[in-house]
Steps between C-alpha positions, in 0.01 A plus 500: 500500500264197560335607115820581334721300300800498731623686832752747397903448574665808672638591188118488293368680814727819430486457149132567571526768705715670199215422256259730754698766565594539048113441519429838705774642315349457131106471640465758795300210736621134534460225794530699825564385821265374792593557868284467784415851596603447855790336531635592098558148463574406140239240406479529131384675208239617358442716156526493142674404200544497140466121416812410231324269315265528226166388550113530359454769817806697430665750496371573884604577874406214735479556852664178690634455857674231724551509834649303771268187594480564855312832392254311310136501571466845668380708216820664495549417072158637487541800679816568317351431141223757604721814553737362164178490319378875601873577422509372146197651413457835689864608430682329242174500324451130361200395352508131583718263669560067466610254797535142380602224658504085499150371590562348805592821679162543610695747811572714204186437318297619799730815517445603156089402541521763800624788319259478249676325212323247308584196362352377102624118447559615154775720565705251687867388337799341503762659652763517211823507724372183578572139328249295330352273739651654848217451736521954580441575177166579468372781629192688613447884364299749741488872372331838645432768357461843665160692515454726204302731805814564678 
């Protein structure tokens, strides 16, 4: 949560977990869960959403994760945005997919650089359920799109 506006109370932490599950519900794909594939720890999520906001980039499905900090730093986010990646475009058939984040998140950053999203300065917003002036609410834009040859 170190680039998001606030840790979550128990209460906001269900409430979120309510949000994904309508979000599968109404969407068919949503943020999924990470677990390390050996001992099925939970340590995170990774997938994709429908952003609520209105924006120059959307209507669009970003691809976003978070995971546990002591998992941090061993490609695991990477590995994990791969296989989301392959999913949202080899079987729910997307087209093109957005991550965006504050610009200091240069973990992030380097995640979305190694799945081959790109990043045009000129894209890049303010986050609009953000206040004027709070020091998260600009915000880098990255986008892929997939290979017409597949």
């Amino acid at each position: 949560m170190e680039f998001m506006p606030a840790t979550l109370s128990r209460a906001e932490s269900d409430a979120f977990a309510d949000r994904i599950e309508r979000h599968f519900e109404v969407h068919g794909f949503g943020l999924y869960a990470a677990e390390l594939r050996d001992s099925c720890t939970f340590i995170g999520f990774v997938g994709l959403a429908v952003p609520t906001f209105e924006a120059h980039f959307t209507p669009c499905v970003e691809i976003g994760w978070r995971l546990s900090p002591e998992h941090w730093g061993r490609g695991l986010a990477t590995e994990a945005a791969h296989a989301v990646v392959r999913h949202a475009f080899d079987d729910l058939g997307l087209s093109n997919l957005v991550s965006f984040t504050v610009p200091a998140n240069v973990r992030s950053r380097r995640v979305m650089e190694k799945i081959g999203m790109t990043h045009d300065v000129s894209d890049d917003f303010d986050h609009p359920h953000l206040a004027v002036g709070h020091p998260m609410r600009r915000h880098v834009l990255y986008r892929l799109r997939r290979d017409p040859k597949t």
